[in-house]
gemmi code that builds the backbone of each chain (N, CA, C; Angstrom):
import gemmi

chains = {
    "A": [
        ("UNK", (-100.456, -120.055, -72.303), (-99.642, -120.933, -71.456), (-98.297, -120.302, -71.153)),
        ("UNK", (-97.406, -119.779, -72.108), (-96.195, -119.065, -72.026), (-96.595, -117.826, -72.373)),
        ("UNK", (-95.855, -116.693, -70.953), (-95.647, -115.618, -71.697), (-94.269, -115.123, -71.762)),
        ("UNK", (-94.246, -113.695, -72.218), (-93.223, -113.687, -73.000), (-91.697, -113.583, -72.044)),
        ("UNK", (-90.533, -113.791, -71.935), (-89.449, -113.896, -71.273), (-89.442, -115.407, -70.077)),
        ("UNK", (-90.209, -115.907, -69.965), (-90.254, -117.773, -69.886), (-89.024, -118.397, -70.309)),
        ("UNK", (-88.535, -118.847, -69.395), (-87.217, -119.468, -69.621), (-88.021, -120.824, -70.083)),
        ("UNK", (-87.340, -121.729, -70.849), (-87.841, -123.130, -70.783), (-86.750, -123.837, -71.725)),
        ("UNK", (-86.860, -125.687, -71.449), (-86.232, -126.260, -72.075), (-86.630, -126.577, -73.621)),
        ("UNK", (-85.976, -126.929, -74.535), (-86.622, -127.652, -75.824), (-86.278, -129.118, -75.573)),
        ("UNK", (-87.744, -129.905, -76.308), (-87.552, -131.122, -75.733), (-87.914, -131.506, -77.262)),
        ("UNK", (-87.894, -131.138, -78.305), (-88.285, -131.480, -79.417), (-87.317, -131.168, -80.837)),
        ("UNK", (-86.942, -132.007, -81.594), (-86.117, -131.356, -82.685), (-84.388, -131.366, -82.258)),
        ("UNK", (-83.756, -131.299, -83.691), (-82.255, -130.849, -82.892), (-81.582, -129.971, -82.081)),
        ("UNK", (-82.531, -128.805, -81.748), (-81.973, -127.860, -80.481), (-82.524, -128.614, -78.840)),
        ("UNK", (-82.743, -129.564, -78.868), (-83.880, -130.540, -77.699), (-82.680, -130.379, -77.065)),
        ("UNK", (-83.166, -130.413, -75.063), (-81.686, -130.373, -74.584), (-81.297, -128.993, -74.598)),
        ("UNK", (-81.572, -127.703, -75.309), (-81.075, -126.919, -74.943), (-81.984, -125.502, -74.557)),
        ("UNK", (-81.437, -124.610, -73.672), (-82.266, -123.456, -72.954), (-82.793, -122.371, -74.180)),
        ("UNK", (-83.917, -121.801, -73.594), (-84.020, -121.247, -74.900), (-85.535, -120.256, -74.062)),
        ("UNK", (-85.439, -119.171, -74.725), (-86.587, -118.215, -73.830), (-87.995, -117.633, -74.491)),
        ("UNK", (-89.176, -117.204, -74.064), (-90.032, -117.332, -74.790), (-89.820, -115.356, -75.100)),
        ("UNK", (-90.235, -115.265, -76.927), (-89.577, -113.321, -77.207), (-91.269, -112.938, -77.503)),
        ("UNK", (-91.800, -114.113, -78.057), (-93.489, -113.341, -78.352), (-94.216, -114.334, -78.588)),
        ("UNK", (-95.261, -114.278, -78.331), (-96.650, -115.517, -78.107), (-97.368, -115.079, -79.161)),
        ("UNK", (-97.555, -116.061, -80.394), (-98.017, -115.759, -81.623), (-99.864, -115.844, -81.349)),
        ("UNK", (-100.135, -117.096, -80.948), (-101.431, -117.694, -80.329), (-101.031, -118.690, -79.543)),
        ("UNK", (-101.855, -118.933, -79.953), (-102.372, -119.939, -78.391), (-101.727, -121.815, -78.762)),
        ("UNK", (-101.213, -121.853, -80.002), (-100.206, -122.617, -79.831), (-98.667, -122.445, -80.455)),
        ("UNK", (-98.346, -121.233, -81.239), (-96.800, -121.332, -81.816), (-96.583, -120.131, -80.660)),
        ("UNK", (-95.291, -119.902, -80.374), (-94.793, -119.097, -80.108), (-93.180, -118.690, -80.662)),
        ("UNK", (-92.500, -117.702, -80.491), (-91.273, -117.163, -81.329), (-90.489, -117.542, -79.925)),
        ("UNK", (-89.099, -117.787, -79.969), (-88.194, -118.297, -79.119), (-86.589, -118.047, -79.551)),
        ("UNK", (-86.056, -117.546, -78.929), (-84.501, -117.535, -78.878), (-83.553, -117.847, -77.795)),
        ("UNK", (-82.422, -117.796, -78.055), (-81.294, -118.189, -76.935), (-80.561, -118.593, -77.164)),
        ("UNK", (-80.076, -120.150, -76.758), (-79.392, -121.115, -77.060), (-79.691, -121.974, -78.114)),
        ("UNK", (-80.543, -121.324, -79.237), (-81.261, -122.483, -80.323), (-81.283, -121.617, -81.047)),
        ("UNK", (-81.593, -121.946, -82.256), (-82.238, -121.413, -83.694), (-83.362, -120.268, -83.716)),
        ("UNK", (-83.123, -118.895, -83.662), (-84.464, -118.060, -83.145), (-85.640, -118.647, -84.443)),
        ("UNK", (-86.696, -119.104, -83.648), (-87.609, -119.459, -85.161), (-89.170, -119.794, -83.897)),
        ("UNK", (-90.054, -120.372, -85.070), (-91.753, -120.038, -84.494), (-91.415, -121.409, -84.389)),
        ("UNK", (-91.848, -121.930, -83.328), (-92.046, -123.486, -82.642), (-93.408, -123.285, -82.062)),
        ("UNK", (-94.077, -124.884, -82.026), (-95.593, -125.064, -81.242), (-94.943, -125.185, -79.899)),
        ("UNK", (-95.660, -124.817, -78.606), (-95.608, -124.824, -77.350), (-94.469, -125.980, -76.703)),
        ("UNK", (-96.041, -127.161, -77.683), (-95.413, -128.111, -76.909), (-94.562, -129.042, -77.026)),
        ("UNK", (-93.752, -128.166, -77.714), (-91.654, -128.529, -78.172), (-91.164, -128.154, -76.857)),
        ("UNK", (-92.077, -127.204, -75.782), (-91.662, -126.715, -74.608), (-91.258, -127.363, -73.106)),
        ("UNK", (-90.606, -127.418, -72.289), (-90.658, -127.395, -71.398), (-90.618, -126.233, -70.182)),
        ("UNK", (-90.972, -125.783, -69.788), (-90.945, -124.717, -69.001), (-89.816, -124.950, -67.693)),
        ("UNK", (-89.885, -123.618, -67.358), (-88.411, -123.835, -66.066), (-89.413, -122.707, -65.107)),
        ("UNK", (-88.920, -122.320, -64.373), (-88.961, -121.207, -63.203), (-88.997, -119.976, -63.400)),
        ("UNK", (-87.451, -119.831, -64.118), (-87.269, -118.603, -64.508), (-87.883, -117.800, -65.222)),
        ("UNK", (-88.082, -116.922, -65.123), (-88.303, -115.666, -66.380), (-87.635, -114.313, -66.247)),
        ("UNK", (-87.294, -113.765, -67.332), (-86.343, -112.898, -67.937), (-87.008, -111.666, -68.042)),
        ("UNK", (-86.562, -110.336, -68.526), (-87.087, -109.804, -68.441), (-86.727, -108.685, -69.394)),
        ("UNK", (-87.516, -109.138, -70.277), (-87.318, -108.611, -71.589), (-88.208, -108.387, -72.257)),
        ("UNK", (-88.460, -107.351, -73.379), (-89.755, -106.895, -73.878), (-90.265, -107.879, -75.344)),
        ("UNK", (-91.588, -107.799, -75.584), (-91.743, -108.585, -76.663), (-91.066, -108.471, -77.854)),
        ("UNK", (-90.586, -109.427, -78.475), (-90.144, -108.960, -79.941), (-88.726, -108.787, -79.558)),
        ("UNK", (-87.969, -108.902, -78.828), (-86.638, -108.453, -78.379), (-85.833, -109.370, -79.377)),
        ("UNK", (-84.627, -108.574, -79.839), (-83.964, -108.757, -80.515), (-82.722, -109.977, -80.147)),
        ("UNK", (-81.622, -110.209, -80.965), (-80.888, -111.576, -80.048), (-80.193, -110.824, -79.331)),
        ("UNK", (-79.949, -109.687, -79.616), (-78.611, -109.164, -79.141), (-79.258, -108.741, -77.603)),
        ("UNK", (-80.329, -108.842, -77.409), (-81.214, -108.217, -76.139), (-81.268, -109.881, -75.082)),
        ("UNK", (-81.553, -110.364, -76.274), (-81.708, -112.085, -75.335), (-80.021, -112.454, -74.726)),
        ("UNK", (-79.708, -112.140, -75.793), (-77.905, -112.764, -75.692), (-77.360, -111.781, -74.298)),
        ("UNK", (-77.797, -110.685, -74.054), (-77.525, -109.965, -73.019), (-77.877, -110.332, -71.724)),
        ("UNK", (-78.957, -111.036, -71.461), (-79.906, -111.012, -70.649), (-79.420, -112.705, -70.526)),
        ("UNK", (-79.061, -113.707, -71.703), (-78.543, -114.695, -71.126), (-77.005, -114.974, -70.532)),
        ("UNK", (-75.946, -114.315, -70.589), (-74.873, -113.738, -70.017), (-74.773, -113.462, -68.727)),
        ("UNK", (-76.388, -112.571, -68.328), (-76.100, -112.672, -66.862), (-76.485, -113.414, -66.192)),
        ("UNK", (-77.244, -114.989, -66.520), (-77.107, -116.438, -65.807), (-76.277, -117.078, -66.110)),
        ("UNK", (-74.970, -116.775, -67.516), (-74.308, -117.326, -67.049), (-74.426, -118.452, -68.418)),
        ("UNK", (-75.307, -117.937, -69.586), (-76.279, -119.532, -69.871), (-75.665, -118.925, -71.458)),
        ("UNK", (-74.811, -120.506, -72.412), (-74.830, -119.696, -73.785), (-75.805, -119.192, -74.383)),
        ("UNK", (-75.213, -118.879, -75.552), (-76.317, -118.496, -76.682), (-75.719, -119.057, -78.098)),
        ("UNK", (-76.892, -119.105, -78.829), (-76.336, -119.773, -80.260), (-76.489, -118.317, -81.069)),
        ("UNK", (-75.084, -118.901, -82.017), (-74.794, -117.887, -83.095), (-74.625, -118.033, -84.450)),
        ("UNK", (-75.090, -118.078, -84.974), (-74.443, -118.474, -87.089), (-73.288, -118.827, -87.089)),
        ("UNK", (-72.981, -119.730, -87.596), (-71.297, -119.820, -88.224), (-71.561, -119.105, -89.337)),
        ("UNK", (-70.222, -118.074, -89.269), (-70.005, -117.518, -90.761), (-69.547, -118.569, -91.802)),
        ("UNK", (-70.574, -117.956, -92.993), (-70.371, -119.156, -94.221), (-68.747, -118.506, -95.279)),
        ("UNK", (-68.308, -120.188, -95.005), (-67.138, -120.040, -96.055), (-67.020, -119.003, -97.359)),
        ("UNK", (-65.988, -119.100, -97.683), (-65.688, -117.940, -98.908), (-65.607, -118.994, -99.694)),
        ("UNK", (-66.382, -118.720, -101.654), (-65.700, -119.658, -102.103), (-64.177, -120.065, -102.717)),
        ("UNK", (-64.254, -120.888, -103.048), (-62.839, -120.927, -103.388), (-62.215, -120.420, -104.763)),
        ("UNK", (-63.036, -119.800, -105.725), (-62.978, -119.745, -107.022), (-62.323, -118.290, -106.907)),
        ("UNK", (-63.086, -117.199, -106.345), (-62.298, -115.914, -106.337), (-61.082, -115.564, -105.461)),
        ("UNK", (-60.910, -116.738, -104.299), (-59.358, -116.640, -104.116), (-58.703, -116.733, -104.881)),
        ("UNK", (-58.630, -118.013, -105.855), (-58.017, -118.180, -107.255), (-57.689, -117.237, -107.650)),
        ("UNK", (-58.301, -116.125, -108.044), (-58.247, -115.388, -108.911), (-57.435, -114.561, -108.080)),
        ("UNK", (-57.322, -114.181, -106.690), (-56.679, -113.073, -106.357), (-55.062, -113.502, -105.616)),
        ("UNK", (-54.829, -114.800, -105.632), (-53.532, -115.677, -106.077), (-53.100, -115.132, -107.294)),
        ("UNK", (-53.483, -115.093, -108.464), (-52.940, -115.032, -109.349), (-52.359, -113.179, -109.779)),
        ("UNK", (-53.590, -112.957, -108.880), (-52.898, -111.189, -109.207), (-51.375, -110.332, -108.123)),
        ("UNK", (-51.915, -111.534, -107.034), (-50.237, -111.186, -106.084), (-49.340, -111.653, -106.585)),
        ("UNK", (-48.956, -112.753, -107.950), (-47.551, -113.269, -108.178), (-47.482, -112.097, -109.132)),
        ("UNK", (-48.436, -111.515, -110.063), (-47.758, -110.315, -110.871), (-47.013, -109.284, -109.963)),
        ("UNK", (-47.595, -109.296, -108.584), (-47.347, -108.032, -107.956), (-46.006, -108.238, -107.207)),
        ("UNK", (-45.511, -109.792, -107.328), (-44.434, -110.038, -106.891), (-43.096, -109.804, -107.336)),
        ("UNK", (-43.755, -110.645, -108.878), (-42.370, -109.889, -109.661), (-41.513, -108.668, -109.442)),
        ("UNK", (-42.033, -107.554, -109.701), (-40.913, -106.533, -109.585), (-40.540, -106.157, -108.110)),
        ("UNK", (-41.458, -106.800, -106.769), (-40.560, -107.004, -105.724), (-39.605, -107.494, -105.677)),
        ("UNK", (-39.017, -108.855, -106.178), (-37.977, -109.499, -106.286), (-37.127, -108.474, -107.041)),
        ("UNK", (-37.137, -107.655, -108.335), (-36.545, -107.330, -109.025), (-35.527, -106.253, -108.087)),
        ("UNK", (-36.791, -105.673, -107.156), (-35.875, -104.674, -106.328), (-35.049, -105.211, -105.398)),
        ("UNK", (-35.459, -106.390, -105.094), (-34.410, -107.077, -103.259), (-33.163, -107.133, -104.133)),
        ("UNK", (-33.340, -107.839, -105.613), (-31.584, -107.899, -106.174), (-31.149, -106.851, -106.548)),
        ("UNK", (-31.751, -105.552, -106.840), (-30.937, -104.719, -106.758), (-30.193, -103.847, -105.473)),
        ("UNK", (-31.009, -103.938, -104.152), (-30.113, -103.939, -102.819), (-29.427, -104.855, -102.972)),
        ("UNK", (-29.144, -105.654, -103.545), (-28.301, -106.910, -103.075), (-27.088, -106.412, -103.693)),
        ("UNK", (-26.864, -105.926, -104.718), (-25.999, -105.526, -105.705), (-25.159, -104.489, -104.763)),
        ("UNK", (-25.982, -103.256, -103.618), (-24.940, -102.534, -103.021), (-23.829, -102.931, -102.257)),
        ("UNK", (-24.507, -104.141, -101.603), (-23.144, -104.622, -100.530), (-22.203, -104.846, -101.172)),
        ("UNK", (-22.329, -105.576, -102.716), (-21.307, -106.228, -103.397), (-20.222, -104.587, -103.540)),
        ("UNK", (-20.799, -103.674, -103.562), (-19.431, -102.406, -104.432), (-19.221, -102.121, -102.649)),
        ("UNK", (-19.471, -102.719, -101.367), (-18.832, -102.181, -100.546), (-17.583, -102.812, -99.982)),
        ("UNK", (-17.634, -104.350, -100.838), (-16.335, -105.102, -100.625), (-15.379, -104.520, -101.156)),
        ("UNK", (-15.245, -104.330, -102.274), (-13.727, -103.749, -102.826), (-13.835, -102.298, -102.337)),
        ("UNK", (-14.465, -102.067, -101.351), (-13.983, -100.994, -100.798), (-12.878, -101.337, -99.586)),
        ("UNK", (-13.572, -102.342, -98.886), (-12.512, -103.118, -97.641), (-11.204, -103.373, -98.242)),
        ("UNK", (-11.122, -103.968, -99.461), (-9.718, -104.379, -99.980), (-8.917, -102.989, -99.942)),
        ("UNK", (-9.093, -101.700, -99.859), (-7.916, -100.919, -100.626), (-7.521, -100.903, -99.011)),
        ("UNK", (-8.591, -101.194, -98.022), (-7.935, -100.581, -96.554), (-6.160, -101.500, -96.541)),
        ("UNK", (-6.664, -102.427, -96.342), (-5.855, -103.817, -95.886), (-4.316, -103.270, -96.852)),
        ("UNK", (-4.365, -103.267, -98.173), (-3.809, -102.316, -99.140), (-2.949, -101.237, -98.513)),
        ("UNK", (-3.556, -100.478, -97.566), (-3.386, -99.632, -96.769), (-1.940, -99.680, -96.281)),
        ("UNK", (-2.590, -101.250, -95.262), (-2.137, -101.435, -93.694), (-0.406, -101.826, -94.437)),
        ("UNK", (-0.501, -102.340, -95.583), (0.746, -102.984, -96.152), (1.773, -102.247, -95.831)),
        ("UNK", (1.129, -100.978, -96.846), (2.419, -99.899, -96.813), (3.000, -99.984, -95.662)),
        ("UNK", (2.346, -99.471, -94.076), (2.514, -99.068, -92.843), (3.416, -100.308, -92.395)),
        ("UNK", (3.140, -101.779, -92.959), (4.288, -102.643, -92.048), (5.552, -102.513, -92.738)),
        ("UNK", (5.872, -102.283, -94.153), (6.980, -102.336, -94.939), (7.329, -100.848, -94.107)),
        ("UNK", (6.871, -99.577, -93.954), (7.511, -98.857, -93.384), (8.338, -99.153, -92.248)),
        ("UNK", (7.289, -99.993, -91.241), (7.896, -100.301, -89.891), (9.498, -101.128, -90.222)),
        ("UNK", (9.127, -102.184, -91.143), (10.461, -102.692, -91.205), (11.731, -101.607, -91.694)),
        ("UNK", (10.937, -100.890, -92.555), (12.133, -100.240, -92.966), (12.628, -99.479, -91.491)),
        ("UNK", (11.846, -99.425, -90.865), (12.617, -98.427, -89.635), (13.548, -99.502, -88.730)),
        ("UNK", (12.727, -100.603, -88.789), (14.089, -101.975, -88.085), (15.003, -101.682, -88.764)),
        ("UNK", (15.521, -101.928, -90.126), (16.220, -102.004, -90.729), (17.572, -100.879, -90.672)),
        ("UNK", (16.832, -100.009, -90.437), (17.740, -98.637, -90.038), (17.922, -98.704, -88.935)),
    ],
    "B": [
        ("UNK", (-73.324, -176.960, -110.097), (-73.640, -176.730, -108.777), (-73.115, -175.718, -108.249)),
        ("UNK", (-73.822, -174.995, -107.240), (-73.057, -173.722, -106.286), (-72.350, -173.730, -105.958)),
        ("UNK", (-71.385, -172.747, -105.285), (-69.852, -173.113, -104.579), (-70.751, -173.018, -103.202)),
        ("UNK", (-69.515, -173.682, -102.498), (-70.316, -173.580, -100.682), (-70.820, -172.524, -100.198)),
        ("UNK", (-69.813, -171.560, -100.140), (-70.731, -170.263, -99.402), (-71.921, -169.828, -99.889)),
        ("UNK", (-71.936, -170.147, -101.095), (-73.580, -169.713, -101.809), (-74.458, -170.246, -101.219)),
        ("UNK", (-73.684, -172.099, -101.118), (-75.101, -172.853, -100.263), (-75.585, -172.698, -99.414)),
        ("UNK", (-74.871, -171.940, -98.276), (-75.535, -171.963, -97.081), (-76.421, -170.424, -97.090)),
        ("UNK", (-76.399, -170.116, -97.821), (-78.020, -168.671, -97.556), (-77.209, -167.635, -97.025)),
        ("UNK", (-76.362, -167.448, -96.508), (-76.104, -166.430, -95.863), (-76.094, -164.728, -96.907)),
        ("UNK", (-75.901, -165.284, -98.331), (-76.376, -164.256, -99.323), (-78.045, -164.848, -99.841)),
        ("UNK", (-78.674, -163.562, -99.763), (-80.232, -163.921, -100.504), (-79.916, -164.060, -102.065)),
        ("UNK", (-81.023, -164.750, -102.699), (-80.765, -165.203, -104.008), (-81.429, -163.950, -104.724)),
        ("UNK", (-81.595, -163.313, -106.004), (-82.224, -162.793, -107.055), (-82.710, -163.180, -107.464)),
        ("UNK", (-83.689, -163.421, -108.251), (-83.845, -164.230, -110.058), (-83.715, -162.740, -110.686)),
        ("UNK", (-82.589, -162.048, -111.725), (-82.739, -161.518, -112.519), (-83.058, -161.607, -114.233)),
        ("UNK", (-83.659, -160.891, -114.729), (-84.214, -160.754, -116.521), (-83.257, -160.375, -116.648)),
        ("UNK", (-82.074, -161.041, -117.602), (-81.127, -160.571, -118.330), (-81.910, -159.719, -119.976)),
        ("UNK", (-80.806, -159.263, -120.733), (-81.580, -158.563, -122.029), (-82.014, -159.674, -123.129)),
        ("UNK", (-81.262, -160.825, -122.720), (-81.739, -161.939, -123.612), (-82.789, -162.596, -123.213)),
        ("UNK", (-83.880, -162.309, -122.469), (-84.791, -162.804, -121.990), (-84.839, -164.266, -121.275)),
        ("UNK", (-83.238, -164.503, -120.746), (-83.399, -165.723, -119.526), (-83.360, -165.535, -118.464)),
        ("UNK", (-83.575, -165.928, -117.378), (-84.104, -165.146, -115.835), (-82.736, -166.224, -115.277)),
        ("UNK", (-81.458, -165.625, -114.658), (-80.501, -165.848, -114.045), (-80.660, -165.991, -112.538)),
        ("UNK", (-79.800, -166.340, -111.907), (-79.903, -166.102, -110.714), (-78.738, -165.471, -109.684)),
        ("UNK", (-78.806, -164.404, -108.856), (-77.724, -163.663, -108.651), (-77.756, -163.375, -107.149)),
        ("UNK", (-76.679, -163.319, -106.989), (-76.426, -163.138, -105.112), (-76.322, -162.026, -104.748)),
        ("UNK", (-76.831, -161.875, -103.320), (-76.716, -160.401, -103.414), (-76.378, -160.659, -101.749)),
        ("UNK", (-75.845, -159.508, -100.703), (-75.655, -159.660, -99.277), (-77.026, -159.142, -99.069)),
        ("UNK", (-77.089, -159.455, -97.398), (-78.477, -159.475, -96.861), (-78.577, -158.465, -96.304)),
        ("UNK", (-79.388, -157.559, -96.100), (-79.473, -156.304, -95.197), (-79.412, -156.600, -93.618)),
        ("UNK", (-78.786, -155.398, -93.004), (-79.335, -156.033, -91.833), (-80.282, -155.859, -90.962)),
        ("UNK", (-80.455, -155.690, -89.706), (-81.770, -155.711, -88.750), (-82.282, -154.841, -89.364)),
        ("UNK", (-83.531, -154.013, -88.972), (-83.940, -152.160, -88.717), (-83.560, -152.210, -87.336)),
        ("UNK", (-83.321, -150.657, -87.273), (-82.962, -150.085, -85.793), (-84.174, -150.136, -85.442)),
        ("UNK", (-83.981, -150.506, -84.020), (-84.771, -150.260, -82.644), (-84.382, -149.517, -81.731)),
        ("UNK", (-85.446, -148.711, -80.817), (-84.876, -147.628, -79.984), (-84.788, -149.162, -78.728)),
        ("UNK", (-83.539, -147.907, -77.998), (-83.317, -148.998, -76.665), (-83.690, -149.159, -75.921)),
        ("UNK", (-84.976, -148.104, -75.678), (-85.965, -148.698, -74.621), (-87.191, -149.107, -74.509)),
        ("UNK", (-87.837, -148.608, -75.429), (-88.989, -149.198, -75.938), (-89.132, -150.456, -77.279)),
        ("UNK", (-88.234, -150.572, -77.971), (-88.108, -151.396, -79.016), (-88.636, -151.243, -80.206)),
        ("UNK", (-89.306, -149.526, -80.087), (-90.257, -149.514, -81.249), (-88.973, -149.233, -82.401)),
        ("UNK", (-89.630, -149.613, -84.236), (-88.526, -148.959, -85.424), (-88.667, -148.043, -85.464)),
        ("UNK", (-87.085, -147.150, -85.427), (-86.590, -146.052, -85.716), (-87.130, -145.439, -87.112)),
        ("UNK", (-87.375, -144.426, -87.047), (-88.079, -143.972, -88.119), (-86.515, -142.859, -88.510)),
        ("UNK", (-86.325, -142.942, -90.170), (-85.194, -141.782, -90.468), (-83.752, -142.580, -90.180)),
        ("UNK", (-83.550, -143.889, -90.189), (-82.481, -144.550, -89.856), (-82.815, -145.643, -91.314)),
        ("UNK", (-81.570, -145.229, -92.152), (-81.663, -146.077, -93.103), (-81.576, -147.444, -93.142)),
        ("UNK", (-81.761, -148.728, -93.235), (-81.135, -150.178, -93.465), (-80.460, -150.180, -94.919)),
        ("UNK", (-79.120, -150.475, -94.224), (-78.532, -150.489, -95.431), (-77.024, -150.833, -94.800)),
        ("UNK", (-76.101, -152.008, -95.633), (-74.721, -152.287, -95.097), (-74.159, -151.292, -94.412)),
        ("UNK", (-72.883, -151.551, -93.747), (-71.952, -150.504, -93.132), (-71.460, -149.885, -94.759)),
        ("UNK", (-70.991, -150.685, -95.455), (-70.422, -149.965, -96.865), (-71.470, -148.837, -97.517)),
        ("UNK", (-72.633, -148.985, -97.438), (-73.356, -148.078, -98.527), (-73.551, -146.968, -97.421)),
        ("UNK", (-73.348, -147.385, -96.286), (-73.808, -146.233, -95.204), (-72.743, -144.779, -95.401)),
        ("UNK", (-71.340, -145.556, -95.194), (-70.307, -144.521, -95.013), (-70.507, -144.089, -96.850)),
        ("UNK", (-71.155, -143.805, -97.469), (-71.415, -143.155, -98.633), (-72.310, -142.361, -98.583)),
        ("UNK", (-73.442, -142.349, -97.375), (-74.594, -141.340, -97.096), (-73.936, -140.240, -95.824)),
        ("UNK", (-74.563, -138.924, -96.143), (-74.145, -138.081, -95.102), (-74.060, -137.922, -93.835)),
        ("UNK", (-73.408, -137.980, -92.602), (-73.672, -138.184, -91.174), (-75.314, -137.837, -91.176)),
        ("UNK", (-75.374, -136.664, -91.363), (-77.197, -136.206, -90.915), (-78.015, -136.947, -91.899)),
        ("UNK", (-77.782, -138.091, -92.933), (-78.464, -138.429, -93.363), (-78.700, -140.000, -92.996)),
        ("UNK", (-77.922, -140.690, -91.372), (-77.604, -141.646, -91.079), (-78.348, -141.592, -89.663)),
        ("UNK", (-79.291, -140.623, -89.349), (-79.825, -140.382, -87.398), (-80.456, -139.019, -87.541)),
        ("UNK", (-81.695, -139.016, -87.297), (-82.049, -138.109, -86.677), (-80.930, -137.237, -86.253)),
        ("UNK", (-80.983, -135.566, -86.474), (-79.742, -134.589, -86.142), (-80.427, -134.061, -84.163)),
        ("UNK", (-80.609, -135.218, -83.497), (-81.414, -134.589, -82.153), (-80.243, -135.402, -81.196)),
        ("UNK", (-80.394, -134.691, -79.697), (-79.879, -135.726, -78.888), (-80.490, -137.064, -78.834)),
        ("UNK", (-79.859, -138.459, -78.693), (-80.212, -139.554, -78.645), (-80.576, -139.998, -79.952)),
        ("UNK", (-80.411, -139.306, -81.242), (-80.796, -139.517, -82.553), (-80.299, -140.685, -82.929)),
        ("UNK", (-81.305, -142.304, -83.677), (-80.407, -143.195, -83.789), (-80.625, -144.203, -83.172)),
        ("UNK", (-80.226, -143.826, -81.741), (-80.268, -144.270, -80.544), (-82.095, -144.985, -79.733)),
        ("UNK", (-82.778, -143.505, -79.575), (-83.838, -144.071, -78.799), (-84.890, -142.809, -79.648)),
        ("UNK", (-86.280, -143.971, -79.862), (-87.316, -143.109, -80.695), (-87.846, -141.671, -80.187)),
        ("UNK", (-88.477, -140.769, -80.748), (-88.301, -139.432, -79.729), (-89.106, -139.391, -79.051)),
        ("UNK", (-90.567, -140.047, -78.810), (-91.064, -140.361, -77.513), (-90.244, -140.806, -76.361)),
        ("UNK", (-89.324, -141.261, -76.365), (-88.333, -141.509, -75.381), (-86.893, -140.697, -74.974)),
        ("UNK", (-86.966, -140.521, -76.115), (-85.988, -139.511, -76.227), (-86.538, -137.249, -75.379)),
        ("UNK", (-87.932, -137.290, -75.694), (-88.454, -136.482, -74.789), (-88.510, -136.827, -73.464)),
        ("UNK", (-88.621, -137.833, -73.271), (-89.119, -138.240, -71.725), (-87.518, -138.143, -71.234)),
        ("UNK", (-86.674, -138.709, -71.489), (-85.374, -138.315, -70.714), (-84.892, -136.693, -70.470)),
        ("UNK", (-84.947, -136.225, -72.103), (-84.916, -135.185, -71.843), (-85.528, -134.075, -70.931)),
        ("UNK", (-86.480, -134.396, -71.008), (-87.229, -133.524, -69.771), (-86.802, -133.850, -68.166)),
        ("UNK", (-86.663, -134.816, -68.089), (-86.102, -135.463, -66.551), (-84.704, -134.485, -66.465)),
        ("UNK", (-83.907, -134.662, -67.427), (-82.755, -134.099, -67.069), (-82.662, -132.939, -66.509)),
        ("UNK", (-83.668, -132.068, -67.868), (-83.859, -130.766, -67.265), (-84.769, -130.036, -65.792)),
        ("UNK", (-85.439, -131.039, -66.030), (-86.194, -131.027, -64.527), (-85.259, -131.449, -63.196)),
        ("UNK", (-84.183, -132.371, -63.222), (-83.433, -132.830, -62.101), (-82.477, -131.662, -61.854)),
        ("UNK", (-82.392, -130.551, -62.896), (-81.156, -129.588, -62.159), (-81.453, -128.589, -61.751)),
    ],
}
model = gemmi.Model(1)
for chain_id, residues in chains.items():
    chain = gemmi.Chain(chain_id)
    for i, (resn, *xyz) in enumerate(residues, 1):
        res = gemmi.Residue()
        res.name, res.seqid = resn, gemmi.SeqId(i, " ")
        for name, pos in zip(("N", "CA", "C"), xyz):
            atom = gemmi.Atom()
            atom.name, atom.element = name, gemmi.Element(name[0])
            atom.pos, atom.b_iso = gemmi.Position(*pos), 0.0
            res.add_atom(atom)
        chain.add_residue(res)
    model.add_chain(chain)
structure = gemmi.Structure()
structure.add_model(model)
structure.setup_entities()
């Protein structure tokens, strides 16, 4: 009934409602299917058929379907990547605060240079003193 | 004697076996309808009966069929639309 690159609808199951293409005709009632659904062996007549057909070789891979559905234009379904658990983040939290410590240790010791560049400013000003008591002394004369 | 709201039925009665071997009697709330699909009227098959309270304690996918119209309309009917749709575009 289907051969292989058969566009058709699924009218059966939770991918129902969505496009999906025929990759290899097992017999004469399951066939293998990908696209926009779950690639897996479904009976026929989960099928609806369309017009189209694709043109793609048996057995074609998703990445061959997913290509070939792109240029109508039509999605494709993909895995959600499965979560990380949460137990070995834990663990690698706990190895960045060791690694923190002696960062901090170093920011306060930059911090410490600015401090010896203040009493360097004071001797200027120190300086400027002398230079006005001179000036007066030259009023003065 | 009962208090009023007991009297009027709106809770179904029990008879429970306590451990002392006297048979009590205990109230319980009433379930409600079974689902029916909406266009044919046949029961939903995979749709629990059970209060709104015990429901929101079961998993979304364990509350409807995980299909379009899941819930909603039985999947003999639920194919037949579907196919129209896809056939009308």
């Amino acid at each position: 009934m289907f051969e292989v690159g058969r566009v058709a609808v699924k009218i059966a199951g939770r991918d129902s409602g969505r496009k999906c293409v025929v990759v290899d005709v097992i017999d004469d009632v399951f066939v293998l299917i990908d696209g926009d659904v779950r690639r897996k062996k479904i009976n026929a007549k989960h099928l609806d058929p369309t017009g189209e057909v694709l043109d793609i070789k048996k057995g074609a891979t998703h990445e061959e379907v997913e290509a070939e559905f792109k240029k109508l234009g039509l999605p494709v379904w993909n895995k959600k990547a499965k979560k990380v658990l949460s137990k070995p983040t834990k663990q690698r939290k706990v190895k960045e605060k060791e690694e923190e410590k002696p960062k901090k240790a170093a920011k306060t010791e930059k911090k410490e240079e600015p401090k010896v560049e203040v009493p360097k400013a004071e001797p200027k000003v120190e300086e400027k003193v002398p230079l006005e008591e001179k000036k007066e002394d030259v009023k003065k004369s | 004697m009962p208090e009023g709201k007991r009297k009027s039925r709106s809770q179904r009665r029990v008879y429970v076996r306590t451990p002392s071997s006297k048979s009590v009697l205990h109230y319980r709330a009433r379930k409600p309808s079974k689902a029916v699909c909406g266009t044919c009227g046949a029961v939903l098959k995979g749709v629990p009966r059970e209060t709104p309270a015990k429901l929101s304690k079961i998993p979304k996918s364990g509350r409807r069929p995980e299909r379009p119209f899941g819930g909603k309309l039985c999947s003999a009917c639920s194919r037949k639309i579907i196919v129209a749709i896809a056939r009308s575009e």
